[in-house]
Structure formats: C-alpha cells, structure tokens
C-alpha positions as CSV (number, residue, x, y, z in Angstrom):
1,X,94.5,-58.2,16.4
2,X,91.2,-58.6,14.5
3,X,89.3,-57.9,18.1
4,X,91.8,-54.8,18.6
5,X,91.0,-53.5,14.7
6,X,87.1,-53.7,15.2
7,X,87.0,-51.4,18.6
8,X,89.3,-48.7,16.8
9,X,86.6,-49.1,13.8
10,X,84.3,-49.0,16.4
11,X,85.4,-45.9,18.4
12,X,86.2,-43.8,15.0
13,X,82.6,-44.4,14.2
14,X,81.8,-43.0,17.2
15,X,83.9,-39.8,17.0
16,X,82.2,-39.5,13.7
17,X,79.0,-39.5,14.6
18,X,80.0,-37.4,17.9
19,X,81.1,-34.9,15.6
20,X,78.2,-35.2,13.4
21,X,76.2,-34.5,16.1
22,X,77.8,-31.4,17.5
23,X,77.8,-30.0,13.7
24,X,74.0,-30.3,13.4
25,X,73.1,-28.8,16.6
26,X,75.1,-25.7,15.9
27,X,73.1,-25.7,12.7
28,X,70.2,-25.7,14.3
29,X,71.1,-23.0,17.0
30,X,72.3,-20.9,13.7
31,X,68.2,-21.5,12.0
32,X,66.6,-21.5,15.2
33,X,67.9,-17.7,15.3
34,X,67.0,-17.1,12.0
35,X,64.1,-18.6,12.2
36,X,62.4,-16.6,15.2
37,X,63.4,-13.2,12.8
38,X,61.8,-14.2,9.9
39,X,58.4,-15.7,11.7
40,X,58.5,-12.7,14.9
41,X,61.2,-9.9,14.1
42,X,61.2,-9.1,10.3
43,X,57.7,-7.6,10.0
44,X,58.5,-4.9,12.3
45,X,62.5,-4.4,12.4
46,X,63.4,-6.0,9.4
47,X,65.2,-9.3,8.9
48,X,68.2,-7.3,9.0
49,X,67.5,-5.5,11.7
50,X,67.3,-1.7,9.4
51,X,63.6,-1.1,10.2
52,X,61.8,0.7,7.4
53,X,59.0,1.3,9.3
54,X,60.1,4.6,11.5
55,X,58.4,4.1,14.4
56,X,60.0,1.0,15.1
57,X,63.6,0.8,16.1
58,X,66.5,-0.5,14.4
59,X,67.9,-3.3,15.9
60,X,71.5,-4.1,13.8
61,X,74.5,-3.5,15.3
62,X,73.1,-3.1,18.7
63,X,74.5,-4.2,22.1
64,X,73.5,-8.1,22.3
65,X,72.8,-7.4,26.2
66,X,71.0,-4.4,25.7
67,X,69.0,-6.2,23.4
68,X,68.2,-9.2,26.2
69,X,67.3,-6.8,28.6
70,X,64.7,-5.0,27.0
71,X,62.9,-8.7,25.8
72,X,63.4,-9.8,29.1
73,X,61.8,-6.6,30.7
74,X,58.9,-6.9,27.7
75,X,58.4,-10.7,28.7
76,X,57.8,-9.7,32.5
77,X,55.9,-6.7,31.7
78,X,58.5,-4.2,33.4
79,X,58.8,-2.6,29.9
80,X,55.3,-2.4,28.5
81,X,54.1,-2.4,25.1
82,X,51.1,-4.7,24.1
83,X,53.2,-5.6,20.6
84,X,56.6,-6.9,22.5
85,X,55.1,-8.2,25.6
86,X,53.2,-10.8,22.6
87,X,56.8,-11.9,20.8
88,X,58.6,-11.9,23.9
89,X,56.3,-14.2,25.4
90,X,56.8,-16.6,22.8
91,X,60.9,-16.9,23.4
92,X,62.8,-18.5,25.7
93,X,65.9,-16.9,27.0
94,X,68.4,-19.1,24.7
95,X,66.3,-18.0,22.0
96,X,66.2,-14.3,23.5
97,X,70.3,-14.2,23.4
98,X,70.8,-16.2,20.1
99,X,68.3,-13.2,18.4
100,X,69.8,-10.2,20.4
101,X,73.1,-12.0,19.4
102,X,71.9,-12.3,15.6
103,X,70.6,-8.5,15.2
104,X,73.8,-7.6,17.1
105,X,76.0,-8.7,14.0
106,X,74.2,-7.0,11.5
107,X,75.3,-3.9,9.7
108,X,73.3,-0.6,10.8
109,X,72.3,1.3,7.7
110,X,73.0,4.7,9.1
111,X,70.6,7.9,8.7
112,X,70.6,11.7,8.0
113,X,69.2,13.9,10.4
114,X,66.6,16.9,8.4
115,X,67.8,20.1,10.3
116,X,70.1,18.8,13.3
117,X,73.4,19.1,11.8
118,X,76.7,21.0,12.9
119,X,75.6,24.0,15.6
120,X,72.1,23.0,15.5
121,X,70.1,22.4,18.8
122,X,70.3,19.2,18.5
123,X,73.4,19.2,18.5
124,X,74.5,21.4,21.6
125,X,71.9,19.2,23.9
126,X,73.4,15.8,23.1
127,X,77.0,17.1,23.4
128,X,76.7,19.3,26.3
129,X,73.3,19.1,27.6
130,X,70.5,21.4,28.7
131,X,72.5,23.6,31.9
132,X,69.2,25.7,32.7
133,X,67.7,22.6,33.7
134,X,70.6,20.1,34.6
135,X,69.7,18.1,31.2
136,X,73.6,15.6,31.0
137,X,74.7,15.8,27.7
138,X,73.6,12.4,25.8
139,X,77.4,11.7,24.9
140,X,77.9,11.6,28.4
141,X,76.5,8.0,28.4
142,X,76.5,7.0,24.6
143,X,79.1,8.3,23.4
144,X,79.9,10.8,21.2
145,X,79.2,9.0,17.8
146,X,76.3,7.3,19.8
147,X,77.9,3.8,20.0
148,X,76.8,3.4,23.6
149,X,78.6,1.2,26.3
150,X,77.8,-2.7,26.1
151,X,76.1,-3.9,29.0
152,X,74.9,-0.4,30.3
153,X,73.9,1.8,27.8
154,X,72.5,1.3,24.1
155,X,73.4,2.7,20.9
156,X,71.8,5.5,19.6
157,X,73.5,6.4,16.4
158,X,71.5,6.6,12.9
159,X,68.5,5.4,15.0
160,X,64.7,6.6,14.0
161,X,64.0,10.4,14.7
162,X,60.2,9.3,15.6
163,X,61.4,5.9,17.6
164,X,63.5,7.9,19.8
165,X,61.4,10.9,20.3
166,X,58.8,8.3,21.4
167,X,61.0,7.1,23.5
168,X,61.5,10.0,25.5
169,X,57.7,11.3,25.5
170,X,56.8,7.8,27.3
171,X,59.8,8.5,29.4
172,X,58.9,11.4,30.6
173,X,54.7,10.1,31.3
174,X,56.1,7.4,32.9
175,X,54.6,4.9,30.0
176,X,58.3,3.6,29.9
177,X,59.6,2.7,33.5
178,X,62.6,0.7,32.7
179,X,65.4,3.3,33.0
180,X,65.0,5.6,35.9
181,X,67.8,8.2,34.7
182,X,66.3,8.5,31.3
183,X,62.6,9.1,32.7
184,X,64.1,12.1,35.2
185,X,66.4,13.6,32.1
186,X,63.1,13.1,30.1
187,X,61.1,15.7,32.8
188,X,63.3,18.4,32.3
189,X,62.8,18.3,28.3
190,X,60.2,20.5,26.0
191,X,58.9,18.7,23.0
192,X,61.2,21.0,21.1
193,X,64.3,19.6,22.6
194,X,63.3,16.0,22.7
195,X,62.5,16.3,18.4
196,X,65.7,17.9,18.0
197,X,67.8,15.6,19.9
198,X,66.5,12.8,18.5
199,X,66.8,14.5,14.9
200,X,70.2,15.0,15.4
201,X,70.7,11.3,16.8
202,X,69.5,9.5,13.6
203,X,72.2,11.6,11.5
204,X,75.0,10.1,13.8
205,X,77.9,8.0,12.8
C-alpha cells in the first residue's frame, strides 16, 4: 500500500511539473512575440502595429499570412528593401508567424482620406477601375471596405496615403517584384490616379 501511495505521489508530481512546463513555454512563445516588436517592429510600425510614421505601413489587423509572406520574401531578398531585408534576417520563421500573428490581433486605428471621399476619383477607380486602360477596380480583390482575402490578398483599409502610393510607384518601376498583377495594374496608372486611390484607401472602413 505504502509502495502503491508513493508512485501515485510520484506520478502527480510529475503531471505537475508536465504542466508547469507546458505553461512556461507558452509564456515564453507569448514574450518571445512581444519581445521581437518592442526590440525590431515598434520603431517603425509601432508596438501596436498603428504606425505614426506615414511612410511606413500599418501593420494591425492585417492578414497573419500576408504578413509571413512579405518577411519571408524580405528575408530572401525577393521583396527588396535594405530596412526589412536587416529585421527579417534576424527572425526565424516561428518567430516570423508568432509576430505576423501578434500584429494580426491588433486593433487598426482607421484614417480619413483629405479629398477622396464619396464621387471623388478616388473613389470611382477602386470601385470600378480605370476602363480606358483596363485598370480592375481595387474592390475587385480587397474588397469593398478594403478587408482583403486572407491568404491572397492584404488589407488595405485606413492604410497610409504615402505608404500605399509608394507602393504602387515601385510597382510600377519594377523596384517591388513580389506581385506580378499589382506591377502590370501599376503600368497603366498616372501619378494622379495612383495619389488618389491611395487617398481614398486610407479613409476606408
């Protein structure tokens, strides 16, 4: 009996500590996240993820695989820019997905677009497009509040004005080679529509 009492002590010990174990190395998976914002992310995009800094994108609320895609495309060099190819290069793809799923989870503090409102160009070439030059409407792919489609298209909605009309400048130069459909869309636009698309963009909701 005594033998019988001391290997049930024994084993519930050992659940114990099992558990213990598990618990801690979730906790550290949850720092390890935060961690990597605070020290590589939160300069640029904020720890949480609402960049003040308008050239830089805002990352809450965005599609976690969108988000693992463009790091992984930074860390091979597919996607250039000098800045990301640096902090990618310093993650690991668990810490790539426990970031993109971090900044995923945050609120997006929307924005207000300066002239692109109701009727405005902006507005007709994201909803229906550009027909003289066979421009899709952006709604067409994300959506039309500019939520996107998880694991094939990013949100857009309340995004930077100046990080999206970046975005389709080096598009259209061929600075940014990671989407083919957005660099051929990006060749048939003026400067004109590209600023007020992506005026009309950051006032979405």
């Amino acid at each position: 009996m005594q033998f019988r009492h001391l290997v049930s002590v024994a084993l519930s010990v050992v659940s114990f500590a099992s558990t213990q174990l598990i618990a801690a190395e979730v906790a550290v998976e949850k720092q390890t996240a935060t961690q990597v914002v605070s020290t590589v992310c939160a300069a640029c995009h904020g720890s949480d993820g609402n960049s003040v800094i308008t050239a830089n994108p805002k990352l809450a609320g965005q599609h976690p695989e969108y988000l693992v895609k463009q790091l992984t495309e930074f860390k091979s060099g597919k996607r250039a820019n000098a800045v990301m190819t640096g902090m990618a290069a310093m993650l690991s793809d668990d810490e790539m997905k426990e970031v993109a799923t971090y900044f995923a989870t945050q609120s997006l503090k929307l924005g207000q677009a300066k002239s692109n409102g109701a009727g405005s160009l902006g507005e007709k070439i994201y909803r229906g497009g550009i027909a003289a030059t066979n421009v899709p409407a952006c709604a067409a792919c994300h959506g039309a509040n500019g939520a996107g489609l998880p694991k094939q298209f990013p949100r857009l909605g309340g995004q930077h004005a100046d990080y999206t009309l970046t975005q389709l400048k080096t598009f259209r130069t061929g600075e940014r080679a990671n989407a083919p459909m957005m660099m051929t869309i990006a060749t048939k636009m003026t400067d004109a529509e590209m600023a007020a698309v992506a005026d009309y963009i950051q006032g979405l909701r």
